[in-house]
C-alpha positions, 0 to 999 in steps of 0.5 A, a space after each residue: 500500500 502506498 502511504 503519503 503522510 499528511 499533517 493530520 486533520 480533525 475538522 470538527 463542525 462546531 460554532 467555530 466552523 461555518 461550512 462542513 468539516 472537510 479533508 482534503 488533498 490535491 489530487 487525493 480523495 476528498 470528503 466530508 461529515 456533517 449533521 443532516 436531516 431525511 438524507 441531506 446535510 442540513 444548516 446545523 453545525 454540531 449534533 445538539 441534544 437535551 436528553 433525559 437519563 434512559 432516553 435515546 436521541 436518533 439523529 443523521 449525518 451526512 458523509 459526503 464524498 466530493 471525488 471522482 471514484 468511490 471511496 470506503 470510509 470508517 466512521 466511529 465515535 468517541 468521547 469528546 475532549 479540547 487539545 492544548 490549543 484548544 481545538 477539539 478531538 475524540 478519545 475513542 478508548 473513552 468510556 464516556 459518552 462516545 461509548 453510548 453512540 451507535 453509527 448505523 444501527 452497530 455499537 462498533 465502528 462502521 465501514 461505508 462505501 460512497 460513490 463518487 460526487 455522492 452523499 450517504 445519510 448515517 443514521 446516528 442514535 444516542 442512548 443515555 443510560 439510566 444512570 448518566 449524570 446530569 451535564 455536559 456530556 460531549 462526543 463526536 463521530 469521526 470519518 476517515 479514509 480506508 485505503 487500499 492498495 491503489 489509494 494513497 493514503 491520508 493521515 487525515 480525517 473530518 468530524 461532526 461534534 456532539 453537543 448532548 446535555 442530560 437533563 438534571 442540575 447544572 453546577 457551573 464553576 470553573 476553580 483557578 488555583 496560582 501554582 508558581 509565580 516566578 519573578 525575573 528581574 532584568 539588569 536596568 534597575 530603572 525598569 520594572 522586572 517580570 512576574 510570570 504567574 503560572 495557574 490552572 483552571 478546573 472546569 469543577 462542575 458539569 456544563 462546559 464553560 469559558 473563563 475570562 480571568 483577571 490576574 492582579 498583583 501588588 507589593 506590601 501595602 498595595 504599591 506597585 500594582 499590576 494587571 493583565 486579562 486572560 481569555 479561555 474558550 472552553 474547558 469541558 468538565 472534569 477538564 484542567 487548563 494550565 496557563 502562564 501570563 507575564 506582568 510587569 513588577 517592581 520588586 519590592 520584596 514581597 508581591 502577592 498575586 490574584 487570579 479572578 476566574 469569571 466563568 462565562 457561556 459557549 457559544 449558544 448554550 445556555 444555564 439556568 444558573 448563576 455564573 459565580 467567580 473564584 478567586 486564588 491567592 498567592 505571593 512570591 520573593 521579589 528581590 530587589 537584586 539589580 536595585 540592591 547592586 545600584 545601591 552597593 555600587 553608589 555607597 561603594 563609590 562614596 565610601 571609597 571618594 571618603 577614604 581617598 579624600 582622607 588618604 590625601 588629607 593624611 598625606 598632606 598632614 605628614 608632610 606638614 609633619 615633616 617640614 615642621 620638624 624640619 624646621 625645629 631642627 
């Protein structure tokens, strides 16, 4: 089988994505997925459910192959989760909510032949356990190319996101917690150094939620302040996202850092409940170092004009010694 790699795609239709997910390369087969109604894609842009505990939601999407020859896809779900850059992939050994997905009637993952320049409608079923927990439970189904001996191969593959909400209590809170704050002070005493604060962000409760963080610090008795703002777009629950912002700081000895985690929605959802901010502490040593070595430099200094100044005047009182004995003599 031939193989050519590819930077590997996940294209999730989300509120973020305007058309449908679609893989693609010159000359190679292309194709896409994405939610569909009787047979044909429709406007929505992600798979979006309310459900109660035991119920089972039935949904389509639509895998469309936009090549000239036919082409086998494999198509499985997982559960879903955000990557470090904050795209979003599936976890298909999860055990979560892709595991409750069934592609075309099987609870395994499916192969699908479609002709060329021709759209197969996937029936999609979700079936919530008695037992599911109330909140967000995200997934997502996953096309990707099976290739033969006469098809180059792509390590490329295009999804639809799965929005499922089970009905019950929504607890929205995102927790931040200050792990390191780090103090770096540059060589021109006349400018301030740089506070780097490192913190985490715990989604601590069942609804997904973006954060808009307010990170303040101050030196003794509130001198010397300083702010920045940090924006995160979503962080599912259960999900922890570390960050580290740099701010401008005197090093007056002992500084002291805040972190005002103010949680706010995603995209079009909606909570019926109060968005709560959390608010972490912490301080750090902030050593006055190059303003200490000015210091040192300037007392030096003038110690040292003090002693030359002496060592003259002691000279110059010997010499006068000298001449005056001289004289007496």
């Amino acid at each position: 089988m031939r193989r050519m790699l590819v930077i590997a795609v996940f294209a999730i239709a989300s509120s973020m994505v305007t058309g449908p997910a679609a893989a693609d390369a010159p000359g190679q087969t292309t194709w896409s997925l994405e939610p569909a109604a009787e047979g044909a894609p429709d406007a929505r842009v992600s798979l979006r459910h309310v459900a109660e505990p035991g119920e089972t939601i039935a949904d389509e999407i639509a895998l469309t192959n936009f090549s000239d020859g036919p082409a086998t896809f494999r198509l499985y779900a997982g559960d879903g989760r955000v990557t470090s850059d904050g795209g979003f992939d599936i976890d298909e050994s999860g055990e979560g909510p892709g595991t409750w997905v069934r592609l075309a009637d099987s609870d395994e993952p499916v192969e699908i032949a479609v002709e060329a320049q021709d759209t197969v409608a996937v029936p999609v079923r979700v079936e919530v356990p008695d037992d599911a927990l109330p909140g967000d439970q995200p997934f997502g189904v996953v096309a990707e190319l099976v290739a033969d001996d006469a098809t180059v191969a792509l390590d490329a593959r295009v999804g639809v996101r799965g929005h499922l909400r089970v009905a019950g209590e929504v607890t929205p809170a995102v927790t931040p917690t200050i792990v390191d704050i780090d103090y770096r002070s540059g060589w021109n005493p006349f400018a301030p150094g740089t506070a780097e604060v490192t913190y985490r962000l715990e989604n601590s409760g069942n609804v997904r939620l973006g954060t808009r963080s307010d990170i303040t610090h101050d030196g003794p008795f509130g001198l010397g302040g300083g702010e920045t703002e940090d924006t995160v777009r979503e962080i599912l629950p259960g999900g922890v996202e570390e960050r580290t912002v740099a701010i401008a700081a005197w090093p007056l000895v002992r500084i002291s850092a805040d972190v005002d985690a103010r949680p706010v929605l995603v995209g079009d959802d909606v909570i019926d409940a109060e968005l709560v901010p959390q608010v972490s502490s912490n301080g750090a040593w902030a050593l006055p170092l190059p303003q200490l070595g000015l210091l040192l430099l300037i007392t030096g200094g003038a110690g040292g004009a003090v002693w030359l100044r002496r060592r003259r005047e002691s000279a110059v009182q010997r010499r006068i010694d000298a001449a005056v004995a001289a004289a007496g003599s």
